[in-house]
N, CA and C atoms as an extended XYZ file, in Angstrom:
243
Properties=species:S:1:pos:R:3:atomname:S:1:resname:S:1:resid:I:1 pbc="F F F"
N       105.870       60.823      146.186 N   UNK     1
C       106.881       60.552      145.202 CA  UNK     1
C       106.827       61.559      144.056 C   UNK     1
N       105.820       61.521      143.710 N   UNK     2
C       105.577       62.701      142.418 CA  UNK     2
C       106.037       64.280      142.850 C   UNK     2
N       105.174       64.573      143.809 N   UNK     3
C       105.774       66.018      144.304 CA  UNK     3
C       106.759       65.993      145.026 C   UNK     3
N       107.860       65.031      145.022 N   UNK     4
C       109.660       65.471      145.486 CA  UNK     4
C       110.099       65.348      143.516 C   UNK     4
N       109.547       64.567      142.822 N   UNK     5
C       110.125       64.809      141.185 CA  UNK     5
C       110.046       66.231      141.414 C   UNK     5
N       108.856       66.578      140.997 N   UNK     6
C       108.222       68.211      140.664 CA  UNK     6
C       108.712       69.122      141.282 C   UNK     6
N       109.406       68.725      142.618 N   UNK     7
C       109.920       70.163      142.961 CA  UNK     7
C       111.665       69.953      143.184 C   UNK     7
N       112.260       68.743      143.238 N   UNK     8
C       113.336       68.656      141.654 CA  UNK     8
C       113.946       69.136      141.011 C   UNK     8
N       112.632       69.077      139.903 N   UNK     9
C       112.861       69.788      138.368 CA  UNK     9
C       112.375       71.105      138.697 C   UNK     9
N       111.680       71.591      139.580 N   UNK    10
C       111.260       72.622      139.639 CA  UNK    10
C       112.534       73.827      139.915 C   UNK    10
N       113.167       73.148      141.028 N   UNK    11
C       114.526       73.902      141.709 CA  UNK    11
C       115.584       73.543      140.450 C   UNK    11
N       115.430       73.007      140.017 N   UNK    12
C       116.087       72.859      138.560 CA  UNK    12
C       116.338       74.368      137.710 C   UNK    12
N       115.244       74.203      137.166 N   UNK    13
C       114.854       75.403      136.536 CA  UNK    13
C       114.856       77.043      136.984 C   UNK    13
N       114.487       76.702      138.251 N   UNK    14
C       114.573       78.250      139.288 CA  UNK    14
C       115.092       78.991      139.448 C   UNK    14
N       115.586       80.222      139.421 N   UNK    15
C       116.618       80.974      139.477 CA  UNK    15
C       116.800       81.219      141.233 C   UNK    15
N       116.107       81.138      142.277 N   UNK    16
C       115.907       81.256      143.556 CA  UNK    16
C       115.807       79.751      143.572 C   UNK    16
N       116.224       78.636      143.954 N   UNK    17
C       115.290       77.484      143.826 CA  UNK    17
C       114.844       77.355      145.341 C   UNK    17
N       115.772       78.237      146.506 N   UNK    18
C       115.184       78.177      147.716 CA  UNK    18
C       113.343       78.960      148.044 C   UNK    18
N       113.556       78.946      147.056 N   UNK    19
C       111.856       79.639      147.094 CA  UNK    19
C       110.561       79.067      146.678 C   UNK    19
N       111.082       77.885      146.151 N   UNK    20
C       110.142       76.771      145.464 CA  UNK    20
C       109.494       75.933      146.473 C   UNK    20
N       108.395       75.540      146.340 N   UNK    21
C       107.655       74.863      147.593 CA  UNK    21
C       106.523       74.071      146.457 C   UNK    21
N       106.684       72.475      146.769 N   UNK    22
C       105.467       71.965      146.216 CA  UNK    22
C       104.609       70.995      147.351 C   UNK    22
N       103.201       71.528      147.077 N   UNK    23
C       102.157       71.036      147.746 CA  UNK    23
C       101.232       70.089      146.986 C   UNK    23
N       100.826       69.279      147.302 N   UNK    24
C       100.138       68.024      146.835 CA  UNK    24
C        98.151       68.412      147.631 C   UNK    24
N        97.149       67.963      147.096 N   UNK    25
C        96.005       67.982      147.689 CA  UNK    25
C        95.474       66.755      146.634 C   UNK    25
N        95.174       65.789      147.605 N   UNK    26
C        94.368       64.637      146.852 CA  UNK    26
C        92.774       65.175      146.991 C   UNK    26
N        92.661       65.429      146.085 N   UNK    27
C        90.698       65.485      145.623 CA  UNK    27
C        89.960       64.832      145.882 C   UNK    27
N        90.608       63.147      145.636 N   UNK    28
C        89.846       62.245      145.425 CA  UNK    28
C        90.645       60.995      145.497 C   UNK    28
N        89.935       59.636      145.492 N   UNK    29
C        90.696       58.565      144.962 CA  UNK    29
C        91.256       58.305      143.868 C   UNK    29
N        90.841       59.247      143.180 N   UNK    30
C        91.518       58.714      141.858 CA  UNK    30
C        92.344       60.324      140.922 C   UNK    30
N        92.257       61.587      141.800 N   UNK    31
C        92.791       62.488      141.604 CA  UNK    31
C        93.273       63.442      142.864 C   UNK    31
N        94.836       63.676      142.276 N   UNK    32
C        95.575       64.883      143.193 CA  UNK    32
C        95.810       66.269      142.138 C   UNK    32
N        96.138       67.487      142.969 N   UNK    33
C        96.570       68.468      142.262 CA  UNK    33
C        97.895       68.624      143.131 C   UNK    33
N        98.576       69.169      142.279 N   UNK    34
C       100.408       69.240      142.789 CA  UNK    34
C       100.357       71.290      142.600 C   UNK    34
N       100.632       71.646      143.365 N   UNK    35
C       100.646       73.191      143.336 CA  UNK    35
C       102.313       73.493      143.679 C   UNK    35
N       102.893       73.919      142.518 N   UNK    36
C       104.192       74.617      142.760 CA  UNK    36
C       104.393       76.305      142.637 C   UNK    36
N       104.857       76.615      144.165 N   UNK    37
C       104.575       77.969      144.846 CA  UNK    37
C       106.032       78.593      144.506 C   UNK    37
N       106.407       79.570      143.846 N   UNK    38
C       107.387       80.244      143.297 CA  UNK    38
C       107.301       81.662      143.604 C   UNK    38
N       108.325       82.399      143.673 N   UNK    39
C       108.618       83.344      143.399 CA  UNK    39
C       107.881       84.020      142.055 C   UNK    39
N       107.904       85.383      141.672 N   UNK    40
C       107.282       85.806      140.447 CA  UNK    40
C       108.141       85.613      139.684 C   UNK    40
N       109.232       86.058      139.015 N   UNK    41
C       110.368       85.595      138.039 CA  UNK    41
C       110.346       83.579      138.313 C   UNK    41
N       110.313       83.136      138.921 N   UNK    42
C       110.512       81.686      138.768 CA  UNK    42
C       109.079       81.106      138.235 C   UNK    42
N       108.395       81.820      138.828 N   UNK    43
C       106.664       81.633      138.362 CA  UNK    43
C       106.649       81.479      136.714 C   UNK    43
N       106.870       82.612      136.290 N   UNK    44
C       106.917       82.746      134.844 CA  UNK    44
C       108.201       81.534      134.194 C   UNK    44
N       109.115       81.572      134.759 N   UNK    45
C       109.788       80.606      133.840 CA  UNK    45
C       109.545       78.932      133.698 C   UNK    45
N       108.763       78.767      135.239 N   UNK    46
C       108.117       77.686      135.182 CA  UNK    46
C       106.701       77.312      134.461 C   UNK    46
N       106.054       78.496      133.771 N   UNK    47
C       105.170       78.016      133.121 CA  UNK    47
C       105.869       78.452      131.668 C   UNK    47
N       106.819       78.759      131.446 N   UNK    48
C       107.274       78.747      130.114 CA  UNK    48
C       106.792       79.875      128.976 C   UNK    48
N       107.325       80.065      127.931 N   UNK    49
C       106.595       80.605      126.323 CA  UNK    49
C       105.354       80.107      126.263 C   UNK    49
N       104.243       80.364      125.972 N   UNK    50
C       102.757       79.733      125.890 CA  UNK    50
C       102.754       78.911      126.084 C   UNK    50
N       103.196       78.516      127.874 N   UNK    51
C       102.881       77.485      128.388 CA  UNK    51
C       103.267       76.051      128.257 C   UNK    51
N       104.844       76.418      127.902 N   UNK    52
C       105.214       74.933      126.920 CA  UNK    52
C       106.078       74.254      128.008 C   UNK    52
N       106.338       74.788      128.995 N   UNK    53
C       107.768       74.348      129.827 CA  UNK    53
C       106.543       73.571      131.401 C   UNK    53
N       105.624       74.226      131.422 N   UNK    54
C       104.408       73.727      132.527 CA  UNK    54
C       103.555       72.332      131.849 C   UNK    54
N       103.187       72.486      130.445 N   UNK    55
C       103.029       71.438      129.739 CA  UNK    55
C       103.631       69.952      129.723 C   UNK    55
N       105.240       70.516      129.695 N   UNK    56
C       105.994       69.128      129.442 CA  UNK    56
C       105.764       68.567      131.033 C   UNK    56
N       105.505       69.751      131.778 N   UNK    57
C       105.786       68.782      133.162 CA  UNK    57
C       104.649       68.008      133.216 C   UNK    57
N       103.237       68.495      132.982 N   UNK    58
C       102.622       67.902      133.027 CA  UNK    58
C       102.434       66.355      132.613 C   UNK    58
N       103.173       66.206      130.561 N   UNK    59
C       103.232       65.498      130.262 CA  UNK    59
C       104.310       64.143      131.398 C   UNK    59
N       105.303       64.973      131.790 N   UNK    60
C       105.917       63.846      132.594 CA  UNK    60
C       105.012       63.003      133.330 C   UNK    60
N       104.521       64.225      134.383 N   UNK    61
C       103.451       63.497      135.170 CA  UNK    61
C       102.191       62.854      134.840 C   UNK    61
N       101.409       62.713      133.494 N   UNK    62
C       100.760       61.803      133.098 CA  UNK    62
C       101.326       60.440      133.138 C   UNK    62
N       102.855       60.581      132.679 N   UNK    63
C       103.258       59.242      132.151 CA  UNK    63
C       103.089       58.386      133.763 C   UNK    63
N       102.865       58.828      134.792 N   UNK    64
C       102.684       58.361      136.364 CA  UNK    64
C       101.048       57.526      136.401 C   UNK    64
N       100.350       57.903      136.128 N   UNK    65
C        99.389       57.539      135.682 CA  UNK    65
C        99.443       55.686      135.595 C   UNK    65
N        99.645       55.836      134.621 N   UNK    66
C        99.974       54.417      134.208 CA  UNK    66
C       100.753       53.016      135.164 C   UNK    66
N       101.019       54.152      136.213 N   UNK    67
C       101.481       53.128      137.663 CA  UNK    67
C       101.320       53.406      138.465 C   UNK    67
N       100.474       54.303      138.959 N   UNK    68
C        99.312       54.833      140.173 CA  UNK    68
C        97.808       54.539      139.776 C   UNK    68
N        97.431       54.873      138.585 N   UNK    69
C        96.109       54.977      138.519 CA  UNK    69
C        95.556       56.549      138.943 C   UNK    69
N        96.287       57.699      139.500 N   UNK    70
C        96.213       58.323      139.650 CA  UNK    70
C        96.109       60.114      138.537 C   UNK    70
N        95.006       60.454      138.521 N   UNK    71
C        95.618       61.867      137.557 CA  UNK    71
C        95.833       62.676      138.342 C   UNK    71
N        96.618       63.469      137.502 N   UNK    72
C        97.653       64.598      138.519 CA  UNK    72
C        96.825       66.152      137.482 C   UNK    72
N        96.547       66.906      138.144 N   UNK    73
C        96.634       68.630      137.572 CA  UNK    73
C        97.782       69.495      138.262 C   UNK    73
N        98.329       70.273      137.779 N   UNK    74
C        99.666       70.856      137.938 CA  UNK    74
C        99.559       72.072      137.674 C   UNK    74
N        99.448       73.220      138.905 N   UNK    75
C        99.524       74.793      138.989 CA  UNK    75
C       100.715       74.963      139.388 C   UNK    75
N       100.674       76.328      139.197 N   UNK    76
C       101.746       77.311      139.379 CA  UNK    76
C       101.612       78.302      140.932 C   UNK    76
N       101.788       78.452      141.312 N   UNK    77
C       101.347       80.102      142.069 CA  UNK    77
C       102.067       80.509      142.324 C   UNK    77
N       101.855       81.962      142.555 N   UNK    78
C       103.462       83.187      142.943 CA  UNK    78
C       103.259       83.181      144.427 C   UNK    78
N       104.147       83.029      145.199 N   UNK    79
C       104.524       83.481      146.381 CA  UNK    79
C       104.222       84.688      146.991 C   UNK    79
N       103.254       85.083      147.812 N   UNK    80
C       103.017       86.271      148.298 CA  UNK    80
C       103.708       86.481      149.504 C   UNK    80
N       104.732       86.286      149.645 N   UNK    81
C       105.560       87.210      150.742 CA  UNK    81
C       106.053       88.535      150.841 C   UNK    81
């Protein structure tokens, strides 16, 4: 559920949004990391001005927390094709 939001808002934001790919890896029981795979120009706009536009997402996805029990960490990576 969380990583179809995240990649979403992700293709939201994207200037390619066909290039956006989000991957989920649960760590643990009580933690996942959500990895959204971009293009280099989409890379950068998804982590924002010092990091303020990767932040809020994050903040979204805390607010999940609170009805999973789950914490989320939230990368970026550029697409090496």
């Amino acid at each position: 559920m969380i990583e179809k939001f995240v990649e979403k808002y992700a293709k939201l934001i994207a200037t390619v949004p066909e290039d956006i790919e989000v991957k989920r890896n649960d760590v643990n029981e009580g933690f996942s990391e959500i990895t959204i795979i971009a293009n280099r120009v989409d890379a950068g706009k998804l982590i924002g001005k010092e990091g303020k536009m990767i932040g809020a997402i994050k903040t979204l996805i805390s607010g999940c927390k609170a009805k999973d029990g789950i914490s989320y960490k939230v990368n970026v990576q550029i697409r090496e094709d």
